[in-house]
N, C-alpha and C positions, 0 to 999 in steps of 0.2 A: 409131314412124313407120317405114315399108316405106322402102326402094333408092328406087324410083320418085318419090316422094311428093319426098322428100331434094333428089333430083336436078335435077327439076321445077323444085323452090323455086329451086333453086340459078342454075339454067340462067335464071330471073324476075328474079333479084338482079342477075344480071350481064351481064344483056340480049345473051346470046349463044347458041352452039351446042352440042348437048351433045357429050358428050367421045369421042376417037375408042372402037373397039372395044375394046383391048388395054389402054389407061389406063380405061376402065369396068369392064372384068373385073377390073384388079389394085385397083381402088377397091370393088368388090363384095363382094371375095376381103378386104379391109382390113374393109368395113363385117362381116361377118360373124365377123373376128373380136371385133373392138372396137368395135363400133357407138356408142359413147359421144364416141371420142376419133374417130372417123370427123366424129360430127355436130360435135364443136367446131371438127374443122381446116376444116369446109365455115362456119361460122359466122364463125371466123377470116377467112379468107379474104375472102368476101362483104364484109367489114368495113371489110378492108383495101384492096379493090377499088375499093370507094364513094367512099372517103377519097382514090382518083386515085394510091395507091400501089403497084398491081400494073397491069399492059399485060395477063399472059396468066393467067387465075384459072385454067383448068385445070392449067396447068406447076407454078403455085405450092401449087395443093392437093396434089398429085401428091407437092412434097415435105415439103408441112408436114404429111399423111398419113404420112411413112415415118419422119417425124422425133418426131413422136406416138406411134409404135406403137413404135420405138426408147425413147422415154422409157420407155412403158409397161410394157416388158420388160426395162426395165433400170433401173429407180428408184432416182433417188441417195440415199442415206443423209444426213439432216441429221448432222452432226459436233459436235452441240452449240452452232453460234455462233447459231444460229435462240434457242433457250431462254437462253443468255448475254445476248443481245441485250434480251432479252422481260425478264427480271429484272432486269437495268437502266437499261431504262424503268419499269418497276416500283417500283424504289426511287428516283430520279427524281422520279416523281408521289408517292409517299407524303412524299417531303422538301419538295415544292411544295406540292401538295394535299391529301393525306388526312390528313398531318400536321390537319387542321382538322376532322374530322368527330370527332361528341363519342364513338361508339362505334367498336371494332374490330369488332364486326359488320357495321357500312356498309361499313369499309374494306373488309373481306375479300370483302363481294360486290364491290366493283368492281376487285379483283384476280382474284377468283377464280370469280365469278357468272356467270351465262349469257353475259354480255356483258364478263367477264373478261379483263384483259391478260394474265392468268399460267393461264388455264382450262385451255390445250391443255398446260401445263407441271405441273398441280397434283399435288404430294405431298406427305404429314403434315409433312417434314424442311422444305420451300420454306414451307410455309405458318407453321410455327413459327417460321423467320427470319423471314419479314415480320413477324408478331405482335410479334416484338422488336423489329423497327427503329420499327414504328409506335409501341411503348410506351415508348421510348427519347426518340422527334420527340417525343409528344403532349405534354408539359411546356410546351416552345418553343409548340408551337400556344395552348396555352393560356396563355401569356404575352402571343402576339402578339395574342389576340382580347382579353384584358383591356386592353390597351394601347390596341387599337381603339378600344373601349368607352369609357373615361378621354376620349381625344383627340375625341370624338365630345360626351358631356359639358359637356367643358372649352368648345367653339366651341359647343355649344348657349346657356350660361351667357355665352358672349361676346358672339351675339347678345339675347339678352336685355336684356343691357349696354345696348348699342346702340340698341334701339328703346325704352330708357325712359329713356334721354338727351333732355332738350327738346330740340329742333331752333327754332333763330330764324328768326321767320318774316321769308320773304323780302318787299321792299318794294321798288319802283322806283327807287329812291336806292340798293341797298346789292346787287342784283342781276345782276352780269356774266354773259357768256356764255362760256367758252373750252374750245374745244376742242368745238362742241355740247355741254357740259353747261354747265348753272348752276350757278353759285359765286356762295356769300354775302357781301361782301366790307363790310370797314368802312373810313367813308370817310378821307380821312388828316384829320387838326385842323389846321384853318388859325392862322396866328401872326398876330397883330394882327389879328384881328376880321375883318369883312366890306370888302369891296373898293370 
């Protein structure tokens, strides 16, 4: 996309006027070097505009332009707590969830697969930790899903119970109503006969 085109859009977003001469030059001068982080902070900006959070969009590009090209030229170093973090959430989900999947192949794609929480982190050493922790859990998983299984079973077997219990059929004499449901009630035995 050309200066102009950019500009254009820009000046359409924000339903305004375009930028003086000397703020167009030094944004011209920004777009040619870094046309990338140029078009995000006009992106940005426009965004933020919309949203009724900026009054003057050319001031505020002007500095989220220098503060973009600042980053750009001076890119922080992660120090490790990015990949700390990622590894344990990592082990996290493997003690939650993949502790349950029957193969470490699954696992490892969803650690480590295109769509990976550990992808942007992956090496032989990280990966062979996981491998252990998951084959360390999977015991537990495989306790807990037999357990499932059993408790699933057992209340299948219960109702079974249940629907092959006769039920007395209900009759206008022995029939209440409480609470909206019907209950079958028996009637109490009178002492000395009829009244």
């Amino acid at each position: 996309m050309d200066w102009q085109t950019i500009r254009n859009q820009f000046m359409r977003q924000i339903g305004g006027d375009p930028p003086g001469s000397q703020l167009e030059d030094e944004l011209i001068q920004a777009y040619t070097q870094n046309p990338d982080v140029v078009e995000r902070s006009f992106e940005k900006i426009a965004l933020a505009h919309a949203a009724g959070k900026i009054r003057s969009p050319w001031g505020a590009l002007k500095t989220e332009v220098a503060k973009a090209l600042d980053a750009a030229r001076n890119p922080s170093h992660d120090k490790g707590s990015s990949r700390t973090k990622a590894i344990q959430r990592a082990e996290q989900r493997t003690r939650n969830e993949l502790v349950h999947y029957d193969r470490w192949d699954e696992a490892e794609d969803e650690l480590f697969g295109e769509r990976g929480t550990l992808r942007d982190h992956d090496t032989a050493a990280l990966r062979e930790r996981m491998h252990k922790l998951w084959d360390d859990l999977r015991p537990l998983g495989e306790l807990i899903e037999h357990e499932a299984i059993e408790r699933g079973l057992r209340n299948q077997q219960h109702r079974a119970r249940l629907a092959a219990k006769p039920q007395p059929e209900p009759d206008a004499g022995n029939l209440e109503i409480r609470d909206g449901i019907p209950v079958t009630t028996t009637p109490a035995p009178t002492i000395g006969g009829p009244t």
